[in-house]
mmCIF file as Biopython writes it, N, C-alpha, C and O atoms, coordinates in Angstrom:
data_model
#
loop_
_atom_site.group_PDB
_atom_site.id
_atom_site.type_symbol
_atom_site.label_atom_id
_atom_site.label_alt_id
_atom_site.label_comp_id
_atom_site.label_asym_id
_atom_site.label_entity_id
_atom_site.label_seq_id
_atom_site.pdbx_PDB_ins_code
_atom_site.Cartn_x
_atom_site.Cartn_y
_atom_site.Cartn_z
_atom_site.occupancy
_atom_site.B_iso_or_equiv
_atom_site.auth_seq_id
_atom_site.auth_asym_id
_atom_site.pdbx_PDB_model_num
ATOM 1   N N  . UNK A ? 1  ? 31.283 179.525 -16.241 1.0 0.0 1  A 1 
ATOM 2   C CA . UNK A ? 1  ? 31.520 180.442 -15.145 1.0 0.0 1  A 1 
ATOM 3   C C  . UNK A ? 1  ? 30.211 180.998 -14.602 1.0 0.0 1  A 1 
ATOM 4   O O  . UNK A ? 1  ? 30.087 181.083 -13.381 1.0 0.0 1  A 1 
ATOM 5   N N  . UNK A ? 2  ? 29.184 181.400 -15.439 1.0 0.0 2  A 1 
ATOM 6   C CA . UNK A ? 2  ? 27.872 181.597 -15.039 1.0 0.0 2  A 1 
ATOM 7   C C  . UNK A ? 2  ? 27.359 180.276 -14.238 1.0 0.0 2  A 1 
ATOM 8   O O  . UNK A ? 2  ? 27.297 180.008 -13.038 1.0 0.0 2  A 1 
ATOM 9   N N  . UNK A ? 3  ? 27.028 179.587 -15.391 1.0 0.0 3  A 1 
ATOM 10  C CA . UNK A ? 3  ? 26.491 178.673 -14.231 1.0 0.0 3  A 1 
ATOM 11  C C  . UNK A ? 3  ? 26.976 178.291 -13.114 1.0 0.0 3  A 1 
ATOM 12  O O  . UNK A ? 3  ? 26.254 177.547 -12.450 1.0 0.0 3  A 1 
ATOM 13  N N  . UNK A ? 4  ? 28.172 178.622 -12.618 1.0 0.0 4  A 1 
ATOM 14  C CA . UNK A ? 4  ? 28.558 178.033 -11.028 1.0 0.0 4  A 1 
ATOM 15  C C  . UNK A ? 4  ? 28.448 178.901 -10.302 1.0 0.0 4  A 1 
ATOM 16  O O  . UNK A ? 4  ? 28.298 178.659 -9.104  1.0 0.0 4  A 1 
ATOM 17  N N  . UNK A ? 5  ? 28.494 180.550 -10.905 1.0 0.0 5  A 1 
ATOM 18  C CA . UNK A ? 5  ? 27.707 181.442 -10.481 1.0 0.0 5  A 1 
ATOM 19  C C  . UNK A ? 5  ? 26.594 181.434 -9.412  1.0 0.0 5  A 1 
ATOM 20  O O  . UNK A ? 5  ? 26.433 181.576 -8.200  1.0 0.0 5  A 1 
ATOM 21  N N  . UNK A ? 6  ? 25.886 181.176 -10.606 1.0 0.0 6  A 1 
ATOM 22  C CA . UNK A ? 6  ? 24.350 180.485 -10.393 1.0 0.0 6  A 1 
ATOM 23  C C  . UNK A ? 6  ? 24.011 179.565 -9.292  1.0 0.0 6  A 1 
ATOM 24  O O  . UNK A ? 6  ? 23.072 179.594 -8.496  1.0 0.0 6  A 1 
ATOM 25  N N  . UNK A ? 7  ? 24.843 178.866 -9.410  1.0 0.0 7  A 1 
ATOM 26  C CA . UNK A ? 7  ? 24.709 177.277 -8.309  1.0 0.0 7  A 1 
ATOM 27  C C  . UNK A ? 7  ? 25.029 177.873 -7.223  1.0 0.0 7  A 1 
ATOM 28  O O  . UNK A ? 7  ? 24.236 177.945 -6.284  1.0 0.0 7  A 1 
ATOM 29  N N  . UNK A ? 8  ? 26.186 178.367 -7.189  1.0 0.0 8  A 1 
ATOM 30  C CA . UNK A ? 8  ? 26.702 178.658 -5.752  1.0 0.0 8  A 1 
ATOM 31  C C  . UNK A ? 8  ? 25.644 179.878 -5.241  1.0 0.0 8  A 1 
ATOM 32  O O  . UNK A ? 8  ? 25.432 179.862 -4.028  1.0 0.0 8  A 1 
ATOM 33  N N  . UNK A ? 9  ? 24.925 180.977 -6.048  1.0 0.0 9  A 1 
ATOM 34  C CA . UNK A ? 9  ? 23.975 181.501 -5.535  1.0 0.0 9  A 1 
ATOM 35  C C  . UNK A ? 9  ? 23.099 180.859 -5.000  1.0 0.0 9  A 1 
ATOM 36  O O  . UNK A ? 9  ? 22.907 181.122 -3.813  1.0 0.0 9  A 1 
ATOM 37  N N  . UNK A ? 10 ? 22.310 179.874 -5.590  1.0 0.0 10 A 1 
ATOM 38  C CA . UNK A ? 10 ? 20.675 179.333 -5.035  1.0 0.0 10 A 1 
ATOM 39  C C  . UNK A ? 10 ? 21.442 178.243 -3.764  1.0 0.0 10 A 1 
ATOM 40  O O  . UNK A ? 10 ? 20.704 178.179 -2.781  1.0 0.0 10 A 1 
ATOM 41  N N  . UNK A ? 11 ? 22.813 177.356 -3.597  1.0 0.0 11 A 1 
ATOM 42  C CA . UNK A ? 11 ? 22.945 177.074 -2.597  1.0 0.0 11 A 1 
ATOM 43  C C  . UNK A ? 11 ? 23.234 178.050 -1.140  1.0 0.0 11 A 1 
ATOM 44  O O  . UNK A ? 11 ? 23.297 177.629 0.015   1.0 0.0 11 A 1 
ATOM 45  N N  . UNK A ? 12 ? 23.333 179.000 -1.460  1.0 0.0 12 A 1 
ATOM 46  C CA . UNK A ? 12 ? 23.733 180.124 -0.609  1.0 0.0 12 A 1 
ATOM 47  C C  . UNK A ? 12 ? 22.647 180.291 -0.215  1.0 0.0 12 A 1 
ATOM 48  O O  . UNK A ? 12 ? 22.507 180.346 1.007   1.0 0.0 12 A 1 
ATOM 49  N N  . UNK A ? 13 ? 21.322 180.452 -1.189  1.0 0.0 13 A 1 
ATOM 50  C CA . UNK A ? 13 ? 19.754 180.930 -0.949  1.0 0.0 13 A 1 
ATOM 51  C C  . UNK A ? 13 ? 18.949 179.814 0.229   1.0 0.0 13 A 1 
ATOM 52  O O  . UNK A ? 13 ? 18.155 180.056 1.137   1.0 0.0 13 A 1 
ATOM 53  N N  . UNK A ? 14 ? 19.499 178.650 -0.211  1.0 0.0 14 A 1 
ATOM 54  C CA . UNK A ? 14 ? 18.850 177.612 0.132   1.0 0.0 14 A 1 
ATOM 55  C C  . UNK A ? 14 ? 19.347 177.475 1.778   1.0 0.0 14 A 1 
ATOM 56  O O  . UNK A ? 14 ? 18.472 177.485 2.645   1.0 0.0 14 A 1 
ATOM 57  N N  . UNK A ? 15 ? 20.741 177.352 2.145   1.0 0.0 15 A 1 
ATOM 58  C CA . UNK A ? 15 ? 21.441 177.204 3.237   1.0 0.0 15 A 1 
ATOM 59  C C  . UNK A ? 15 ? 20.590 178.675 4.374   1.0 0.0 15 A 1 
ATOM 60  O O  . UNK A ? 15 ? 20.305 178.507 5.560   1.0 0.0 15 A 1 
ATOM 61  N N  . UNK A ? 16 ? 20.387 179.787 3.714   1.0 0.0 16 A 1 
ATOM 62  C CA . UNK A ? 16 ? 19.811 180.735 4.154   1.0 0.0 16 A 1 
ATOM 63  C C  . UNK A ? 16 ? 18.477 180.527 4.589   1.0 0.0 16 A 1 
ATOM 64  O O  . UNK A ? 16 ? 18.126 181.119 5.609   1.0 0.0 16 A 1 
ATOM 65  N N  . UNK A ? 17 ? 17.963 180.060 4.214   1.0 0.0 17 A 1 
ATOM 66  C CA . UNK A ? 17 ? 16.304 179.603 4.420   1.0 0.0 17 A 1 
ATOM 67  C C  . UNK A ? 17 ? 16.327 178.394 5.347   1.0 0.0 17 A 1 
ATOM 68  O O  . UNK A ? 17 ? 15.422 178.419 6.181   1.0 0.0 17 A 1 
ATOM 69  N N  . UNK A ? 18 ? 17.082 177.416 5.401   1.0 0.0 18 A 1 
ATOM 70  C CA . UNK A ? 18 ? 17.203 176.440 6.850   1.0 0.0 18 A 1 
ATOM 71  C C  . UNK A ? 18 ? 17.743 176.941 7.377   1.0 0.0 18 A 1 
ATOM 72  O O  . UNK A ? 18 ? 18.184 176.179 8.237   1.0 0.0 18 A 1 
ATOM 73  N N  . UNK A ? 19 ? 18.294 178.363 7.581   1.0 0.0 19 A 1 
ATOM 74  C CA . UNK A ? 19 ? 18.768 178.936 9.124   1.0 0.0 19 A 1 
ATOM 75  C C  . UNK A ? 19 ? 17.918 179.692 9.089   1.0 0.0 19 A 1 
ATOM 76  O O  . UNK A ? 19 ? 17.246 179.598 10.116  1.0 0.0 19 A 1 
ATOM 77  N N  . UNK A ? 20 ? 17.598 180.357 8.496   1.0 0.0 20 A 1 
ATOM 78  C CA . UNK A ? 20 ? 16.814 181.017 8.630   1.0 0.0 20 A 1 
ATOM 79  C C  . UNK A ? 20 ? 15.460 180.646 9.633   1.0 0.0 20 A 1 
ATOM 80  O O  . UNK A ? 20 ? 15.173 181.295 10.639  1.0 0.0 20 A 1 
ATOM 81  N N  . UNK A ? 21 ? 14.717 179.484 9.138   1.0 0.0 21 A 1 
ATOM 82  C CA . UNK A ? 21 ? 13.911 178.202 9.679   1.0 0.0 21 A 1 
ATOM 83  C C  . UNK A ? 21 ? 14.064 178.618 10.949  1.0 0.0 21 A 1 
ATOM 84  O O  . UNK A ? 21 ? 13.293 179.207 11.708  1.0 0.0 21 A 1 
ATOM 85  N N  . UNK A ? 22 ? 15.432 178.135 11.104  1.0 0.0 22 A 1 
ATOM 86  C CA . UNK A ? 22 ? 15.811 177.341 12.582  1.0 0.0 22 A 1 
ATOM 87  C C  . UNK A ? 22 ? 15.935 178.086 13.960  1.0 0.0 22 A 1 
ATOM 88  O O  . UNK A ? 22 ? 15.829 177.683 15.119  1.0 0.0 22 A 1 
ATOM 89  N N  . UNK A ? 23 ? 16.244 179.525 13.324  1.0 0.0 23 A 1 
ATOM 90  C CA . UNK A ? 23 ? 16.278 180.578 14.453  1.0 0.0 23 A 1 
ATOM 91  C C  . UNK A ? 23 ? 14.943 181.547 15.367  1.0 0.0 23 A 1 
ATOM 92  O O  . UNK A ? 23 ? 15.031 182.374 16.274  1.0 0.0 23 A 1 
ATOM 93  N N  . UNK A ? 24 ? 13.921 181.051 14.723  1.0 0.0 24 A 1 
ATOM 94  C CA . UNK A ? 24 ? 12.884 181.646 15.413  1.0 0.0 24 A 1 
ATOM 95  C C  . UNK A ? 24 ? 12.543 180.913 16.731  1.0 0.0 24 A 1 
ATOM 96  O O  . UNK A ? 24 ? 12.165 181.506 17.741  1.0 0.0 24 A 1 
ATOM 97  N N  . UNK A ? 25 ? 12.700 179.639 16.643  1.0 0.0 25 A 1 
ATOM 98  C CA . UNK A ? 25 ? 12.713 178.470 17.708  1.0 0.0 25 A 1 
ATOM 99  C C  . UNK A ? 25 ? 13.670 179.041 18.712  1.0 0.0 25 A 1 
ATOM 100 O O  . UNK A ? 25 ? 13.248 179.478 19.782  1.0 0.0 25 A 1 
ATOM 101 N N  . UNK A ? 26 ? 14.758 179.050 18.448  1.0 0.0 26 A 1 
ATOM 102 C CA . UNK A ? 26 ? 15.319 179.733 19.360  1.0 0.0 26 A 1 
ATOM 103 C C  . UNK A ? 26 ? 15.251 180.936 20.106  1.0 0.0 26 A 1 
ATOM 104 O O  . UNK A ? 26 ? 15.768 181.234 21.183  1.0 0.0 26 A 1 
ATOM 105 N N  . UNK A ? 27 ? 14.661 181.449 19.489  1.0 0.0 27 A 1 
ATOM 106 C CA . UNK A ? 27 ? 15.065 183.587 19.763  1.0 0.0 27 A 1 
ATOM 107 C C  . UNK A ? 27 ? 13.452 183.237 20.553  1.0 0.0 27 A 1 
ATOM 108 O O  . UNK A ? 27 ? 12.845 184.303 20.661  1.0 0.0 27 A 1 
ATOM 109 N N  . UNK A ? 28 ? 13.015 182.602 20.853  1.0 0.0 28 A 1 
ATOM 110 C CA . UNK A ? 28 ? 11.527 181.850 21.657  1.0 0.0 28 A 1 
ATOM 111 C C  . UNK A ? 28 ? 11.997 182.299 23.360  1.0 0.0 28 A 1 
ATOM 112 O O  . UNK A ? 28 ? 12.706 181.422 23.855  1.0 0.0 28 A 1 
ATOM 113 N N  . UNK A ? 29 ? 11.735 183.428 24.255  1.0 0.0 29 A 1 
ATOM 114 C CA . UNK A ? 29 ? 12.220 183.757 25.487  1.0 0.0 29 A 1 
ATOM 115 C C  . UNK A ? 29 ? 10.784 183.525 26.454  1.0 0.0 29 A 1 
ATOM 116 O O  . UNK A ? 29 ? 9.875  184.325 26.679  1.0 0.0 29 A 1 
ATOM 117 N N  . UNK A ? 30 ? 10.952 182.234 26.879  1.0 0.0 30 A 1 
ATOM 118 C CA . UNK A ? 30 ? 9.898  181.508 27.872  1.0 0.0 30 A 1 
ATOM 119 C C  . UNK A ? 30 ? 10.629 181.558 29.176  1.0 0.0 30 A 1 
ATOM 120 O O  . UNK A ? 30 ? 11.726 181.137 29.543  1.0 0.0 30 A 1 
ATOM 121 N N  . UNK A ? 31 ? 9.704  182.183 29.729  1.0 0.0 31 A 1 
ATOM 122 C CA . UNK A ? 31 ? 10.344 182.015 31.352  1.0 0.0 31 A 1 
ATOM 123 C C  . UNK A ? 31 ? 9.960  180.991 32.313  1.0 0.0 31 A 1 
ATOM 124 O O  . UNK A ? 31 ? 10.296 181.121 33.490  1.0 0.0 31 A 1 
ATOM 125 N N  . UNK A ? 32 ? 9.163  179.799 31.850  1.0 0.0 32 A 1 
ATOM 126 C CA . UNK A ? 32 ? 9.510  178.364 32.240  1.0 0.0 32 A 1 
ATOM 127 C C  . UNK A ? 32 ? 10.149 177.748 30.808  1.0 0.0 32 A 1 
ATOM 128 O O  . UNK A ? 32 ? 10.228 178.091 29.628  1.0 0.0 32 A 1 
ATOM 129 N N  . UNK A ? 33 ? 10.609 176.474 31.775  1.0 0.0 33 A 1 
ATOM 130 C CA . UNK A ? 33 ? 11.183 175.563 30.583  1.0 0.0 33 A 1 
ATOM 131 C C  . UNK A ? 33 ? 10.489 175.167 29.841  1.0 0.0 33 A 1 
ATOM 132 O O  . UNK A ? 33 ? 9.322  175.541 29.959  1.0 0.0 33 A 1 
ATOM 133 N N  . UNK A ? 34 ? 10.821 174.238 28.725  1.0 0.0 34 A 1 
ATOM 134 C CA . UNK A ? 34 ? 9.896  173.756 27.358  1.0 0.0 34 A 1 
ATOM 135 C C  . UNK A ? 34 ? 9.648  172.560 28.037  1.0 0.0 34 A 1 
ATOM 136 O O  . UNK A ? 34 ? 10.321 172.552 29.068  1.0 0.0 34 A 1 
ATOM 137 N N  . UNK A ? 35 ? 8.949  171.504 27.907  1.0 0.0 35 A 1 
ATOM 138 C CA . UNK A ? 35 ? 8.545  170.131 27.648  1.0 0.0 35 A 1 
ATOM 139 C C  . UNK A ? 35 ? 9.177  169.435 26.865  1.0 0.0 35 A 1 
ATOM 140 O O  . UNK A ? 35 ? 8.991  169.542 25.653  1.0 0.0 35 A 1 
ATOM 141 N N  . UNK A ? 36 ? 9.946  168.684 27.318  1.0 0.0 36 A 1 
ATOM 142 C CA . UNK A ? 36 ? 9.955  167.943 25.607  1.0 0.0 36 A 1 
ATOM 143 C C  . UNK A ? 36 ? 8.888  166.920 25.119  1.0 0.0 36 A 1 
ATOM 144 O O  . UNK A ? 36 ? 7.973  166.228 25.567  1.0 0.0 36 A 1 
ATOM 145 N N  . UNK A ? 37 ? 9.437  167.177 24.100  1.0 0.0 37 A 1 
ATOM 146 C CA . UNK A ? 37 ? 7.919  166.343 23.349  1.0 0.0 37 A 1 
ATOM 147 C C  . UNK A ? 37 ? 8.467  164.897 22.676  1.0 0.0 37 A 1 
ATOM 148 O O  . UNK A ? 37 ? 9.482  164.796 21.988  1.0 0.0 37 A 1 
ATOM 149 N N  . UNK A ? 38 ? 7.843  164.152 22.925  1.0 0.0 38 A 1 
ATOM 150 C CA . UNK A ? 38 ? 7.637  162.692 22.525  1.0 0.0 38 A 1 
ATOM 151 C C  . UNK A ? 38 ? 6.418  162.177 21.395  1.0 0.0 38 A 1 
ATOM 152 O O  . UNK A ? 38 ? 5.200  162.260 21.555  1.0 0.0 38 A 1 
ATOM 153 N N  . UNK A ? 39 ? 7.049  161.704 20.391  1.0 0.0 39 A 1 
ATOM 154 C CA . UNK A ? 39 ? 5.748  161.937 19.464  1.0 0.0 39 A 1 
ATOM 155 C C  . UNK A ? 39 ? 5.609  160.446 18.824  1.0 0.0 39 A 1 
ATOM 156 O O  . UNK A ? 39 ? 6.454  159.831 18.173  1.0 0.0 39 A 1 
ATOM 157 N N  . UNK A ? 40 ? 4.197  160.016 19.226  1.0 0.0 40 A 1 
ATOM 158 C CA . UNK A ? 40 ? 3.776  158.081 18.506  1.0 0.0 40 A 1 
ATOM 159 C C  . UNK A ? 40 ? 2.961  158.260 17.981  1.0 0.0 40 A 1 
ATOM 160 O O  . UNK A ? 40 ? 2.115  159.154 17.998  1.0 0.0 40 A 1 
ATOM 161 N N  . UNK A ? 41 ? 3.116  157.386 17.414  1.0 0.0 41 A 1 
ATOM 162 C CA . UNK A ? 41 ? 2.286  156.973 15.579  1.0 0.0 41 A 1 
ATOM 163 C C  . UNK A ? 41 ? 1.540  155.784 16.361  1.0 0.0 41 A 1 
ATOM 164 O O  . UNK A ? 41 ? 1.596  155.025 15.394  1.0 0.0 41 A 1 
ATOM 165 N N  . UNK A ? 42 ? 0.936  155.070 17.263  1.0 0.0 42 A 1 
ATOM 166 C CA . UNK A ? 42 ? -0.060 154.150 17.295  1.0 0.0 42 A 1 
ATOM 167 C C  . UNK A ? 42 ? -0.598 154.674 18.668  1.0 0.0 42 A 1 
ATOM 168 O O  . UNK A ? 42 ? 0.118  154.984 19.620  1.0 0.0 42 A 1 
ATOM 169 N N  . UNK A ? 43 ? -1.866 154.725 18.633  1.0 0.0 43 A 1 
ATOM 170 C CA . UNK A ? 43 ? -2.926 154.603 19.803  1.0 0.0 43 A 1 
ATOM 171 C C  . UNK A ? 43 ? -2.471 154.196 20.975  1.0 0.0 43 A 1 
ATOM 172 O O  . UNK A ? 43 ? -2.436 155.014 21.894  1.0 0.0 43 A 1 
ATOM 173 N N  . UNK A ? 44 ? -2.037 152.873 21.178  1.0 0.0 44 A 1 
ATOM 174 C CA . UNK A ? 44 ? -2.010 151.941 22.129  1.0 0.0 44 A 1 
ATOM 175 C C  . UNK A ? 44 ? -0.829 152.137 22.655  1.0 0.0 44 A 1 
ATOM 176 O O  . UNK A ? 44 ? -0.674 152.168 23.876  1.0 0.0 44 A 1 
ATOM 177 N N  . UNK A ? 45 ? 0.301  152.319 21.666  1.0 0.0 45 A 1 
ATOM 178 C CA . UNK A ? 45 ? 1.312  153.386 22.805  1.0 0.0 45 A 1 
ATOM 179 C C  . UNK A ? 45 ? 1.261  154.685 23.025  1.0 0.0 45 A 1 
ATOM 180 O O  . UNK A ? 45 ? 1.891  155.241 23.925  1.0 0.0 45 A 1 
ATOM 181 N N  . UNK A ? 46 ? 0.562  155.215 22.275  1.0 0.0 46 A 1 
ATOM 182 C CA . UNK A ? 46 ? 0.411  156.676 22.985  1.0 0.0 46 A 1 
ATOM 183 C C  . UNK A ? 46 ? 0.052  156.633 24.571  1.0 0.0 46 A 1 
ATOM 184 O O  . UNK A ? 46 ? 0.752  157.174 25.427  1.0 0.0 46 A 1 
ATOM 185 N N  . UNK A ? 47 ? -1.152 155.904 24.838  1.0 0.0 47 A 1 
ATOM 186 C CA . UNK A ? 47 ? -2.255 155.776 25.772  1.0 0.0 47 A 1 
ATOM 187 C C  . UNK A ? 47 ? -0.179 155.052 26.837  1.0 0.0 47 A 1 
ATOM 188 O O  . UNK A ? 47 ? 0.271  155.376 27.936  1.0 0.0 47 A 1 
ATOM 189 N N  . UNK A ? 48 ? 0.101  154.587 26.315  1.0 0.0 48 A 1 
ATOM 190 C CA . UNK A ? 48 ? 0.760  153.565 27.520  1.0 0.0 48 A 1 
ATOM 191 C C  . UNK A ? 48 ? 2.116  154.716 27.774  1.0 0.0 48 A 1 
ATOM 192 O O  . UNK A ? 48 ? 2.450  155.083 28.901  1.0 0.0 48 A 1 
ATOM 193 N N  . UNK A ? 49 ? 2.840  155.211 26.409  1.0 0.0 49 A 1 
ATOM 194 C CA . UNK A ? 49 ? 3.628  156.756 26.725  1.0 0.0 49 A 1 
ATOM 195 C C  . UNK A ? 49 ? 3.044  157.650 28.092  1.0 0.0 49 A 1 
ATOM 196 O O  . UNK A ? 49 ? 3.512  158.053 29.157  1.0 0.0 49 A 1 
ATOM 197 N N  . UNK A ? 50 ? 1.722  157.696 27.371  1.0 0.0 50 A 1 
ATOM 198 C CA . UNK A ? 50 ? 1.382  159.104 28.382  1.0 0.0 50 A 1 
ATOM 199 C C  . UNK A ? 50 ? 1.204  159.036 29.699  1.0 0.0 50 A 1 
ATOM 200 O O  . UNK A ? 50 ? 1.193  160.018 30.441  1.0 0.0 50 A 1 
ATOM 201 N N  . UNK A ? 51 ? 0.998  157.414 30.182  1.0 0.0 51 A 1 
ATOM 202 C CA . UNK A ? 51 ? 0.391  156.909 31.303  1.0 0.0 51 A 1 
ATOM 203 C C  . UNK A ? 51 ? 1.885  156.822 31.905  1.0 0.0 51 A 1 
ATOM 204 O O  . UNK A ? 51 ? 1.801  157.225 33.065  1.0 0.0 51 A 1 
ATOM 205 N N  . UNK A ? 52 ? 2.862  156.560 31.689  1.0 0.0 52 A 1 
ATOM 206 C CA . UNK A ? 52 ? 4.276  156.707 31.956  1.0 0.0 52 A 1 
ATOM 207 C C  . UNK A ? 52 ? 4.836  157.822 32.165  1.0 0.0 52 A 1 
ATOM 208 O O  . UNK A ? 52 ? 5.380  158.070 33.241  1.0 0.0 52 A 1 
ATOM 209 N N  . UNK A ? 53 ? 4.787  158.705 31.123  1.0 0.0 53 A 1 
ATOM 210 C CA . UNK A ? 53 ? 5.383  160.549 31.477  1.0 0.0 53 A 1 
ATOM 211 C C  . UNK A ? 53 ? 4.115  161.221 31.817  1.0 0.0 53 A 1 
ATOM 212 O O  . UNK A ? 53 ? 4.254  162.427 31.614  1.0 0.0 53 A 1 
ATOM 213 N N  . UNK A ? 54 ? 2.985  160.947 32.232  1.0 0.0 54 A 1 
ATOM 214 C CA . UNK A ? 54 ? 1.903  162.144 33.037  1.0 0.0 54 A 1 
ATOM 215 C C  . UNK A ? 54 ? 2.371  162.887 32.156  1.0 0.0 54 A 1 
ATOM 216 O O  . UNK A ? 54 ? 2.640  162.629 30.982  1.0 0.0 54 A 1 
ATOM 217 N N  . UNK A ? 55 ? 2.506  164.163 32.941  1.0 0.0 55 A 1 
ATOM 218 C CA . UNK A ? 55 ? 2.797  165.715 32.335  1.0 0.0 55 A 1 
ATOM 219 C C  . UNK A ? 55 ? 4.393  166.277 32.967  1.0 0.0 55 A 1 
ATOM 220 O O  . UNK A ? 55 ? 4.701  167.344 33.498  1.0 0.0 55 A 1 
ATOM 221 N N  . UNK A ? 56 ? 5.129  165.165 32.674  1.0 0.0 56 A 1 
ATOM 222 C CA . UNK A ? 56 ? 6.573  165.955 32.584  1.0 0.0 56 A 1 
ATOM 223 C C  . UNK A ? 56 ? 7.151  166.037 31.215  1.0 0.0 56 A 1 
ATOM 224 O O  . UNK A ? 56 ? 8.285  166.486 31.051  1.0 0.0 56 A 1 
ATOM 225 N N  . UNK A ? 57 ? 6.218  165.510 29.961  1.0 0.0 57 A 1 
ATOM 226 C CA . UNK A ? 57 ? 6.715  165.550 28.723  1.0 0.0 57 A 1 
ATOM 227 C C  . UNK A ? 57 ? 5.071  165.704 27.928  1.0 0.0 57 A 1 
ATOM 228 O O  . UNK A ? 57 ? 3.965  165.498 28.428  1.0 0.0 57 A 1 
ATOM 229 N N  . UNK A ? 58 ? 5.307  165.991 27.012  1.0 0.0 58 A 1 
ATOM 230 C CA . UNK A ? 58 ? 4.158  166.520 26.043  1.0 0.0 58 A 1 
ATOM 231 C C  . UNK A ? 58 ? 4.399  165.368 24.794  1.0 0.0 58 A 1 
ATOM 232 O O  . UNK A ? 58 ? 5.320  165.286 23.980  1.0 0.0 58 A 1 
ATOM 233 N N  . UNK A ? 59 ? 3.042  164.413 25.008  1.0 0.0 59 A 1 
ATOM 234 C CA . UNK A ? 59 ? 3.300  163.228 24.059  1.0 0.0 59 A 1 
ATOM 235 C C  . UNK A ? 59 ? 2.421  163.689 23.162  1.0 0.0 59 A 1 
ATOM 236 O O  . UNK A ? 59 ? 1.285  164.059 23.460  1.0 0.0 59 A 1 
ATOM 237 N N  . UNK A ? 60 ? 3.054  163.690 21.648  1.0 0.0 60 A 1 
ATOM 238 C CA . UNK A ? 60 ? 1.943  164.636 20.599  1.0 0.0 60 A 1 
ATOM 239 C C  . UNK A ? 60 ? 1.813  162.912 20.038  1.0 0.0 60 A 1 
ATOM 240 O O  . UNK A ? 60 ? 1.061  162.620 19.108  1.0 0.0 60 A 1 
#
């Protein structure tokens, strides 16, 4: 009985901390819109991404 106690506490803890996470992103009050972001792992498409979206998207 303890231990499920237990369990069901630290999953409670845990579920709390990825919302927790997730809500600062949001509660974020920008009065233009965001960018979305597009994100590559090689050089050679980055360069060819970015040359495609200019600056209507933010290629990290």
């Amino acid at each position: 009985m303890k231990s499920s106690i237990r369990i069901f506490t630290l999953g409670l803890a845990v579920m709390w901390v990825c919302f927790a996470g997730a809500f600062p992103a949001l509660a974020q009050n920008n009065d233009e819109p965001a960018k979305p972001k597009i994100g590559v792992t090689l050089h050679p498409y980055y360069s060819w991404v970015r040359n495609i979206v200019g600056d209507k998207m933010d290629v990290v």
